[in-house]
Phi, psi and omega in degrees: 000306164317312195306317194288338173293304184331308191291311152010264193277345198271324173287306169292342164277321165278357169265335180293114179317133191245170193195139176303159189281115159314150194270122202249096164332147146084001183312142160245188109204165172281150154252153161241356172095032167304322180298303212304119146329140174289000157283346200107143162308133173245118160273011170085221212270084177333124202225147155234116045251154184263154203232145216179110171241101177126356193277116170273131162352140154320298188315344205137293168274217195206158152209181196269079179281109197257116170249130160246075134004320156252064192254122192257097049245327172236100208322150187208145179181192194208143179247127157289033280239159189228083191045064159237118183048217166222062148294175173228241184232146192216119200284141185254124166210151213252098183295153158328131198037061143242038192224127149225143178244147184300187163279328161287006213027047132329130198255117186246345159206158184209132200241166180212151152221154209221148166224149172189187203246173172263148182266025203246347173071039155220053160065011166324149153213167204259193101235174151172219190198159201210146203216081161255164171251130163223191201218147176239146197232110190262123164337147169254318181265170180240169248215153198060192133004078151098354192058324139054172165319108185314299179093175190220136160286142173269150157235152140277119157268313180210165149173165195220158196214134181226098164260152166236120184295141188259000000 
């Protein structure tokens, strides 16, 4: 008789529909860049917009940062987010001094804030705000043709993250 209860509830459990754990208005976390090589993230070939794929996450996973930065009237860009939590894609904008530049006018820091849904389909959404720094490594050959202007690779060097569920 025990067995058969067992086999029971052991049977009522794989038929009971299971559903992610809902998402808690006001839940925060962080990131601090703990995953970031102690060199820096290398986003390749420094660009505009800078574009940087793959900087990994506390958690584990990664994302995807696209900035247009200087976009007139209002810099706009996106964070990707890639098996982080059940983040989805999250619209980026950008305040008055949130662009600081190298002496090369280089973008060396950058703050955002940001909103987007959740990928869990039931439709949540998230915000928060975020600070990266970064660093340039000037190429030693140049590219193309002929070698042409060496160019400089970008890292992510450090950066922090605050999300909140709304």
């Amino acid at each position: 008789m025990k067995r058969l209860l067992a086999l029971s509830l052991f049977a009522l459990a794989l038929a009971a529909p299971s559903h992610a754990q809902e998402e808690t208005p006001g839940y925060q976390m962080a990131f601090t860049g703990t995953k970031l090589p102690a060199s820096g993230y290398s986003c390749g070939r420094a660009t505009y917009p800078i574009y940087c794929y793959g900087i990994p996450a506390d958690d584990g996973g990664t994302f995807w940062l696209d900035v247009y930065w200087n976009a007139y009237p209002n810099p706009t860009g996106f964070i990707q987010f890639n098996n982080v939590e059940d983040l989805g894609q999250a619209s980026i904008t950008i305040s008055p001094g949130g662009v600081t530049k190298n002496s090369l006018g280089q973008v060396s820091r950058l703050d955002v804030t940001f909103s987007g849904l959740t990928n869990d389909s039931d439709n949540d959404t998230y915000s928060g705000t975020a600070s990266f720094t970064f660093t340039y490594v000037k190429m030693t050959s140049g590219s193309g043709r002929g070698g042409g202007y060496p160019g400089y690779v970008m890292y992510v060097s450090s950066y922090t993250m605050t999300i909140q569920y709304n």
